[in-house]
N, CA, C and O atoms as CSV, one atom per row, in Angstrom:
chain,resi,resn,atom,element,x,y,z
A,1,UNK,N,N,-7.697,17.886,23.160
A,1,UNK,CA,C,-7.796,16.956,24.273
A,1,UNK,C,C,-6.888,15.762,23.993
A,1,UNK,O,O,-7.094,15.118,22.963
A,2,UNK,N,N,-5.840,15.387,24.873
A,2,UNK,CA,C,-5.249,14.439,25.118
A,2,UNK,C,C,-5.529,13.007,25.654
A,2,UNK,O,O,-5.439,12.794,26.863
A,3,UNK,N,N,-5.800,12.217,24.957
A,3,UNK,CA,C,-6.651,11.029,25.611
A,3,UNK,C,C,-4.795,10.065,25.476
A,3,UNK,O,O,-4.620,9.579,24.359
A,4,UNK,N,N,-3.860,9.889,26.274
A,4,UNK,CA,C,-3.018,9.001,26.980
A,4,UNK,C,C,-3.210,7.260,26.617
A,4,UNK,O,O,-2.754,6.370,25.899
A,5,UNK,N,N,-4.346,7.554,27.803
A,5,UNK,CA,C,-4.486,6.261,27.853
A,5,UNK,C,C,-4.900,5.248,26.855
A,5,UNK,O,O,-4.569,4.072,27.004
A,6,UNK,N,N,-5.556,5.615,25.919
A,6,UNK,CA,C,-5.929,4.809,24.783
A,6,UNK,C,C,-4.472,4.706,24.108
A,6,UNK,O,O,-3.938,3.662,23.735
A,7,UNK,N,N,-4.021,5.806,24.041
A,7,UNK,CA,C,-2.506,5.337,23.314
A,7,UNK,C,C,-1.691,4.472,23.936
A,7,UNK,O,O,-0.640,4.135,23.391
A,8,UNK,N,N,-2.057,3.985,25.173
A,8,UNK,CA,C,-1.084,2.644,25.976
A,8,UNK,C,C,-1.896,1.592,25.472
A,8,UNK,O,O,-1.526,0.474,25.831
A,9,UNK,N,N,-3.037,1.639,24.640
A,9,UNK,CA,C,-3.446,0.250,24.224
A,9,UNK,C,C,-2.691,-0.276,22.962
A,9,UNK,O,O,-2.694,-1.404,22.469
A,10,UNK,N,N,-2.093,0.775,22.612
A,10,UNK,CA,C,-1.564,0.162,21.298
A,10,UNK,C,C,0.303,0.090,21.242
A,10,UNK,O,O,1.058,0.801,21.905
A,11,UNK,N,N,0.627,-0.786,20.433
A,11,UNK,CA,C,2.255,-1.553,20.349
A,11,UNK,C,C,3.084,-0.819,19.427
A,11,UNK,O,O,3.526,-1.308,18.388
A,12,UNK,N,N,3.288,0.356,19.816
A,12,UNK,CA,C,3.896,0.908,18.920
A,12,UNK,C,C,5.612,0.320,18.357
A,12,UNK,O,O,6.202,-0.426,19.139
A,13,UNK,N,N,6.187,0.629,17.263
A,13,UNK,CA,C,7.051,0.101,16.838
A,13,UNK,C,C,8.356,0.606,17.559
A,13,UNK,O,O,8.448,1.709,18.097
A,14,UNK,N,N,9.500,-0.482,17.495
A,14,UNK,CA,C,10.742,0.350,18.000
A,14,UNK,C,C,11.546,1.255,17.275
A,14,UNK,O,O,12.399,1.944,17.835
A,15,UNK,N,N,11.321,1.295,16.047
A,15,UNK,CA,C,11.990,2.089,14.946
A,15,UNK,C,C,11.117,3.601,15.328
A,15,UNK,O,O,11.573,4.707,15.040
A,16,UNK,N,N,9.906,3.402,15.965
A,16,UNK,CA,C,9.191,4.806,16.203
A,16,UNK,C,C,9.550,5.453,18.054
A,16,UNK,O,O,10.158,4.686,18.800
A,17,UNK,N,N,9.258,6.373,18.405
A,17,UNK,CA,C,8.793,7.807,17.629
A,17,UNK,C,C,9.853,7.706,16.482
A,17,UNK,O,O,10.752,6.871,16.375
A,18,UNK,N,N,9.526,8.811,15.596
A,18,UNK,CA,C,10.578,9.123,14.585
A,18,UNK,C,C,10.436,11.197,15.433
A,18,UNK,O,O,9.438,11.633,16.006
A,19,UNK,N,N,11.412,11.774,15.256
A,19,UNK,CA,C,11.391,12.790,15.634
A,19,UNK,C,C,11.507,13.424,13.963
A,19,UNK,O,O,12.251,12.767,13.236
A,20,UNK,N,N,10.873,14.552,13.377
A,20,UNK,CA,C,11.353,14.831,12.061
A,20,UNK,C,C,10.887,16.415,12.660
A,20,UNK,O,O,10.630,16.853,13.781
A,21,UNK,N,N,10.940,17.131,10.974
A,21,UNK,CA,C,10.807,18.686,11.048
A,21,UNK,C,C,10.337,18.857,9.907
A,21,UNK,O,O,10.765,18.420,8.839
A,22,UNK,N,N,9.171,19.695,10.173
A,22,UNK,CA,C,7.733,19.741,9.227
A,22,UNK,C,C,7.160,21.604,9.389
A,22,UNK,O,O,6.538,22.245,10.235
A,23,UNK,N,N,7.720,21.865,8.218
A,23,UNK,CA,C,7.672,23.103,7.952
A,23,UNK,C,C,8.189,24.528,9.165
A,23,UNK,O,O,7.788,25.690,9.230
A,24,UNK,N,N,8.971,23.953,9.789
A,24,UNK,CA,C,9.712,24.735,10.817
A,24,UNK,C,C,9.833,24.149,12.541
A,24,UNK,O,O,10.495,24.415,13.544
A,25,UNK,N,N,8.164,22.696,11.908
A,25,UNK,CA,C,8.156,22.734,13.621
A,25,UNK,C,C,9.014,21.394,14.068
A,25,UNK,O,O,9.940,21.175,13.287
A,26,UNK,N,N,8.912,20.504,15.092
A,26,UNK,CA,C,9.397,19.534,15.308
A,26,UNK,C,C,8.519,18.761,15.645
A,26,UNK,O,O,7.798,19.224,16.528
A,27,UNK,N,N,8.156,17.302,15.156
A,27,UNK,CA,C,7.110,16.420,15.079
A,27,UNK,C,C,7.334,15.502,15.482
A,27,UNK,O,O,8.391,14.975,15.134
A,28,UNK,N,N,6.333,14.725,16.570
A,28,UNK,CA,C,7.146,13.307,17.099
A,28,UNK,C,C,6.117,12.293,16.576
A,28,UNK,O,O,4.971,12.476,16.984
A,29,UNK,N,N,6.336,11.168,15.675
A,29,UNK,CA,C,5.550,10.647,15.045
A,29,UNK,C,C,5.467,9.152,15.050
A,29,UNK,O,O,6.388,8.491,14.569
A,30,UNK,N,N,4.087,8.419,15.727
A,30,UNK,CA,C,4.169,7.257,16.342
A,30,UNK,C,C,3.336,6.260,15.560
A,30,UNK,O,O,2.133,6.519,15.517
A,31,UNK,N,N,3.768,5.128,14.909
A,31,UNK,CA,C,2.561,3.817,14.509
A,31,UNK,C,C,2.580,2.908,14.980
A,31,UNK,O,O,3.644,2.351,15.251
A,32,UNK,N,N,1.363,2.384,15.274
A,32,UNK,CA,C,0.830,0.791,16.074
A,32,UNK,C,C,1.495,-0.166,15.048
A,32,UNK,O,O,1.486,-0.124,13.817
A,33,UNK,N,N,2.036,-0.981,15.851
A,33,UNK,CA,C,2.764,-2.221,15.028
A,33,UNK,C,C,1.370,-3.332,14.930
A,33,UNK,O,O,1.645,-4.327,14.259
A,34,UNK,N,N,0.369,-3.320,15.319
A,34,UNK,CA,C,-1.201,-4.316,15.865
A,34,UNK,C,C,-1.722,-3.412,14.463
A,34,UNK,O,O,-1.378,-3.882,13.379
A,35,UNK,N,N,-2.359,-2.416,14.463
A,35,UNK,CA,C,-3.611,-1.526,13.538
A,35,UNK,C,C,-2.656,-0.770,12.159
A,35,UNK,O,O,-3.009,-0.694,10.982
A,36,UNK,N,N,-1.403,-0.289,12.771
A,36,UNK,CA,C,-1.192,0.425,11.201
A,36,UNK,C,C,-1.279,1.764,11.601
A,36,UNK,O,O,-0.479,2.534,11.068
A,37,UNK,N,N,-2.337,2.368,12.695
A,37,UNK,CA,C,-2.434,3.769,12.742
A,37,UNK,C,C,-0.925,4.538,13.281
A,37,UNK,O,O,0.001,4.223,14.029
A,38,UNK,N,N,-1.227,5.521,12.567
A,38,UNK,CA,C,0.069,6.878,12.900
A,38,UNK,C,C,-0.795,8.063,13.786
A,38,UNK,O,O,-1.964,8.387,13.577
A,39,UNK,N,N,0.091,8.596,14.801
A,39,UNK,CA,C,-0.168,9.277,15.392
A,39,UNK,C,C,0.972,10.364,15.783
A,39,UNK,O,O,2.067,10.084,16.270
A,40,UNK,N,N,0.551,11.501,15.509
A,40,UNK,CA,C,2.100,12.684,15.219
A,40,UNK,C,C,1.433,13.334,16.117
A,40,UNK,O,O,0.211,13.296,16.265
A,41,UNK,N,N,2.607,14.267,17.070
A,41,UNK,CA,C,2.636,15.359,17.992
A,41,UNK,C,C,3.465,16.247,17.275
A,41,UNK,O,O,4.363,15.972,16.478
A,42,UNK,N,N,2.863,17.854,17.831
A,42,UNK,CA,C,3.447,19.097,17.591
A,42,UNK,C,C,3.730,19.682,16.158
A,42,UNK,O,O,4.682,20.366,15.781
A,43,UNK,N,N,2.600,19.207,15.442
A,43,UNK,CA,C,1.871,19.394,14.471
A,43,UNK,C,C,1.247,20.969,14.396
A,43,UNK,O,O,1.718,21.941,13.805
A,44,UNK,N,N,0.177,20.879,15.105
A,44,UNK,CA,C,-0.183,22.241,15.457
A,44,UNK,C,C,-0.397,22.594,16.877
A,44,UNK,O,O,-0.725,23.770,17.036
A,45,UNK,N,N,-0.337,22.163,17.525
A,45,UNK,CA,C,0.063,22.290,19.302
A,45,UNK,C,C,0.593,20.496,20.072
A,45,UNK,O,O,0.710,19.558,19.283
A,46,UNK,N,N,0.823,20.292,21.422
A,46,UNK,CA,C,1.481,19.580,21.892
A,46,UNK,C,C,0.785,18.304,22.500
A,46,UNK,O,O,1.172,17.606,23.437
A,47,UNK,N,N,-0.484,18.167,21.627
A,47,UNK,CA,C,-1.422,17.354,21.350
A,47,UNK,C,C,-0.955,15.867,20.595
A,47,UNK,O,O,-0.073,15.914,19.737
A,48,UNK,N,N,-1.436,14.874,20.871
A,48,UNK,CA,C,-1.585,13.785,20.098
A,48,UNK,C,C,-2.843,13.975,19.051
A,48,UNK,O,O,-4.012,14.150,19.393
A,49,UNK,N,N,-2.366,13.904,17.751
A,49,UNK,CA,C,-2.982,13.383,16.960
A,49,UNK,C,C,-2.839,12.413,15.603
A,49,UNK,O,O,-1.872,12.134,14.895
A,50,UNK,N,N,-4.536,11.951,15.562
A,50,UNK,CA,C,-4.627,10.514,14.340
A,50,UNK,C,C,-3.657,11.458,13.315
A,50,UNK,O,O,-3.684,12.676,13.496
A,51,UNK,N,N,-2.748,10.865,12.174
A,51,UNK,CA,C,-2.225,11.442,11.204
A,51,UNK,C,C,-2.023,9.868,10.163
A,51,UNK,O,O,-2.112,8.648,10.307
A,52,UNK,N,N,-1.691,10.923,9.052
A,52,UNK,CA,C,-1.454,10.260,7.566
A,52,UNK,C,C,-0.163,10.563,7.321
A,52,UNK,O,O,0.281,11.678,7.050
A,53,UNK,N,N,0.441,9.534,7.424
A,53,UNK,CA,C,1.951,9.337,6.825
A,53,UNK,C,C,2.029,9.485,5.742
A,53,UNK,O,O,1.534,8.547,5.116
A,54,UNK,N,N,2.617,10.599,4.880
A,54,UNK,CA,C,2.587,10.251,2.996
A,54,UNK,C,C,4.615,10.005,2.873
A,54,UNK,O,O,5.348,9.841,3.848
A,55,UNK,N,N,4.932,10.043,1.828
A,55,UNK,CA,C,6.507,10.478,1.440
A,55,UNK,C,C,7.404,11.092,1.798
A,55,UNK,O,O,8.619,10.893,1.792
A,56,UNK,N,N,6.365,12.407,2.345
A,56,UNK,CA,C,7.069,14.009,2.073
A,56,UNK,C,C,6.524,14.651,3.086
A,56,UNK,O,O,7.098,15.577,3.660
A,57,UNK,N,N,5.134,14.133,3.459
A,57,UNK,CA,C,4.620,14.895,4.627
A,57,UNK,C,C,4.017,14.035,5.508
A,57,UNK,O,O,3.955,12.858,5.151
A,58,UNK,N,N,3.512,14.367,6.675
A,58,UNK,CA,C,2.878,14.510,8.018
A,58,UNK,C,C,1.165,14.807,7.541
A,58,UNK,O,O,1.092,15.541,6.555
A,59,UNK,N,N,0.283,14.504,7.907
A,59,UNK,CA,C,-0.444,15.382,7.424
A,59,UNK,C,C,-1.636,14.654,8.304
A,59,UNK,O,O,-1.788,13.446,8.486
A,60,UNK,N,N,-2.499,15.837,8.832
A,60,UNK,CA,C,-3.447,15.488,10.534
A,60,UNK,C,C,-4.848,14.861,9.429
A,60,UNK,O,O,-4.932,15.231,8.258
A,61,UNK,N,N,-5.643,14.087,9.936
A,61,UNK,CA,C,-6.934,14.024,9.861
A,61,UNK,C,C,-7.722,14.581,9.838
A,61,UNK,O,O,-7.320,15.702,10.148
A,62,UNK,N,N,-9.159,14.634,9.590
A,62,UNK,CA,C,-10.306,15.452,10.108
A,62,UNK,C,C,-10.592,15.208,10.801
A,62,UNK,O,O,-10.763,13.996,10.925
A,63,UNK,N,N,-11.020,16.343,12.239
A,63,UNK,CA,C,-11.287,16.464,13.162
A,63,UNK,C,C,-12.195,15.000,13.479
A,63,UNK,O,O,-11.800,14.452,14.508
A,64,UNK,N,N,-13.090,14.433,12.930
A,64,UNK,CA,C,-14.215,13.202,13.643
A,64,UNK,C,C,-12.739,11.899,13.947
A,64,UNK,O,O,-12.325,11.322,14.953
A,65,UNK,N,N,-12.348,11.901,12.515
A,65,UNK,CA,C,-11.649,11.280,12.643
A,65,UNK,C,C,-10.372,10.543,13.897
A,65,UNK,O,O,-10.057,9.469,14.408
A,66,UNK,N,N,-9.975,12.074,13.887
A,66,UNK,CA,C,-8.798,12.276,15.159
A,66,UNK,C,C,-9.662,11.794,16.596
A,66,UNK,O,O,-9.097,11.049,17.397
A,67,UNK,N,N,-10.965,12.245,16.830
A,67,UNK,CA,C,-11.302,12.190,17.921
A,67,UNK,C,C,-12.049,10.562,18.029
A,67,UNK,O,O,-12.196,10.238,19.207
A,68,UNK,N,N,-12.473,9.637,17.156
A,68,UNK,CA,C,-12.425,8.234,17.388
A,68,UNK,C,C,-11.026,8.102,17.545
A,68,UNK,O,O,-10.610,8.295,18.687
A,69,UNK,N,N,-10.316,7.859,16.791
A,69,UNK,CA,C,-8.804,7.138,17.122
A,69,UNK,C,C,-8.179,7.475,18.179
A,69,UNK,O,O,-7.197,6.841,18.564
A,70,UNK,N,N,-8.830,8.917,19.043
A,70,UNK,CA,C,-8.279,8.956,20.267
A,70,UNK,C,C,-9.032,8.630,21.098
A,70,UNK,O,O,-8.740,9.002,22.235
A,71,UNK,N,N,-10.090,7.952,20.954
A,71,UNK,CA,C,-11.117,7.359,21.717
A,71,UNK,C,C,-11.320,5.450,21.469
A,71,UNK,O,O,-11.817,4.639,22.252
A,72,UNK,N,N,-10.773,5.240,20.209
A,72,UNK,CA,C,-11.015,3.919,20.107
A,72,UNK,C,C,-9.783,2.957,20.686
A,72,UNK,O,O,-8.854,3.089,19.891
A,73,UNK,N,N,-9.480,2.223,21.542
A,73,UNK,CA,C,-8.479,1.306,21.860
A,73,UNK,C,C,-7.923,0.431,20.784
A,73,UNK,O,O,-8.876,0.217,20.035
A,74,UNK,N,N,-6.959,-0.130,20.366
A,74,UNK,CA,C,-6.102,-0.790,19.344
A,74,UNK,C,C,-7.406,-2.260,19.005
A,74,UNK,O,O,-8.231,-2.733,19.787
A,75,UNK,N,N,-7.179,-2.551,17.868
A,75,UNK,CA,C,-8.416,-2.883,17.841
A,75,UNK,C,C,-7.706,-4.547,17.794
A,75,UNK,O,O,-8.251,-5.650,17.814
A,76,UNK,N,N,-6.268,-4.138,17.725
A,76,UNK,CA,C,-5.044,-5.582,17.348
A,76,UNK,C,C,-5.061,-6.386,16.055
A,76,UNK,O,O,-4.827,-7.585,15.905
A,77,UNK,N,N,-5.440,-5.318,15.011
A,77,UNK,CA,C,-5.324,-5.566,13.701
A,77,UNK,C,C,-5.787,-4.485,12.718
A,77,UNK,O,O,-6.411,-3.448,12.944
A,78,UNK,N,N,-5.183,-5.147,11.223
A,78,UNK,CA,C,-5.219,-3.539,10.553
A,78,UNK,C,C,-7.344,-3.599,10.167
A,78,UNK,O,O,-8.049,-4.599,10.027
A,79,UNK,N,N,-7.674,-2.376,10.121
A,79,UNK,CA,C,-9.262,-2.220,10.482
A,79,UNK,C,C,-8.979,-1.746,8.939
A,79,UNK,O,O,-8.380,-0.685,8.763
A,80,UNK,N,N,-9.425,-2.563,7.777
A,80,UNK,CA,C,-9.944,-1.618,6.726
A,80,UNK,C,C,-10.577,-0.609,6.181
A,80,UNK,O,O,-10.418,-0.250,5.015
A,81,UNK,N,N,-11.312,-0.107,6.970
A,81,UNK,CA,C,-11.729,1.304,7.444
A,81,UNK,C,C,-10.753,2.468,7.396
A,81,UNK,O,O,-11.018,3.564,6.901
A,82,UNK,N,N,-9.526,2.103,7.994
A,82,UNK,CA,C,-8.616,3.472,8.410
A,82,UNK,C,C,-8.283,3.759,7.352
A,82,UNK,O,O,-7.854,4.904,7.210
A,83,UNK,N,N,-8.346,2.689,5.950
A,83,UNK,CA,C,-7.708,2.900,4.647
A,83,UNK,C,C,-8.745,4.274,4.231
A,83,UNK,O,O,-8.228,5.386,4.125
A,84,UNK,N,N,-9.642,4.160,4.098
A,84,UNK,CA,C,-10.727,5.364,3.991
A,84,UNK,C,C,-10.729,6.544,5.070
A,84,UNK,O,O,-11.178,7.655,4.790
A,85,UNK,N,N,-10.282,6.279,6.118
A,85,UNK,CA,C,-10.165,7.493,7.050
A,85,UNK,C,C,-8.822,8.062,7.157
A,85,UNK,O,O,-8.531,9.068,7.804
A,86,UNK,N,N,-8.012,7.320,6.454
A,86,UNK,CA,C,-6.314,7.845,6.382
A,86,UNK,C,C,-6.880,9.264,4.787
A,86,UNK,O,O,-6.387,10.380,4.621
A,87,UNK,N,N,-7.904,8.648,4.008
A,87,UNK,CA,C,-8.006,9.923,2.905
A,87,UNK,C,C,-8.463,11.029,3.133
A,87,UNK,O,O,-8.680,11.890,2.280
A,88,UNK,N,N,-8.718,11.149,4.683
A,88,UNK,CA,C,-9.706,12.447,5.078
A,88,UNK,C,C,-8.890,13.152,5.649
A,88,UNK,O,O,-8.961,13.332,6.865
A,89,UNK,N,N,-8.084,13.618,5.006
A,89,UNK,CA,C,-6.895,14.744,5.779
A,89,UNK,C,C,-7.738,16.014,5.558
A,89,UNK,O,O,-8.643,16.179,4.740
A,90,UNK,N,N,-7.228,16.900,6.493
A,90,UNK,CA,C,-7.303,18.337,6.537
A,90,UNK,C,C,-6.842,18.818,5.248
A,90,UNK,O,O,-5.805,18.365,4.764
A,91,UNK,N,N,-7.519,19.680,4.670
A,91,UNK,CA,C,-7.174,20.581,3.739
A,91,UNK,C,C,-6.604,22.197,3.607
A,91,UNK,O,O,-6.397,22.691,2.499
């Protein structure tokens, strides 16, 4: 599920999307310049989702996760929380 509109609450940067290529596919990958959060498309379908920026990879959230951040509006600052919900990647 695509929730849009919550993603117009947040300021994303001008250096972003970044367009990259992540294990064959093509990834469009967006962060709030207000919260800090990253949010990558075409990951595993043509969906927005919460993601963890590392070095080398892309890498999606767990499912609870993804579905607050596509439900919560920019909160207009970094939420110390996400530091703990950025460690809950998919395995």
């Amino acid at each position: 599920m695509e929730n849009t509109d919550v993603l117009r609450t947040h300021a994303f940067s001008e250096s972003f999307p970044r367009l990259l290529k992540q294990d064959g596919r093509e990834i469009t990958l967006v962060r709030c310049e207000k919260c800090g959060r990253d949010f990558a498309k075409g990951i595993e379908d043509g969906n927005w989702k919460a993601a963890y920026t590392g070095a080398l990879r892309v890498e999606l959230l767990v499912d609870w996760v993804n579905h607050r951040w596509l439900k919560e509006s920019c909160s207009g600052h970094f939420e110390p929380s996400d530091d703990g919900d950025r460690a809950l990647r998919r395995r």
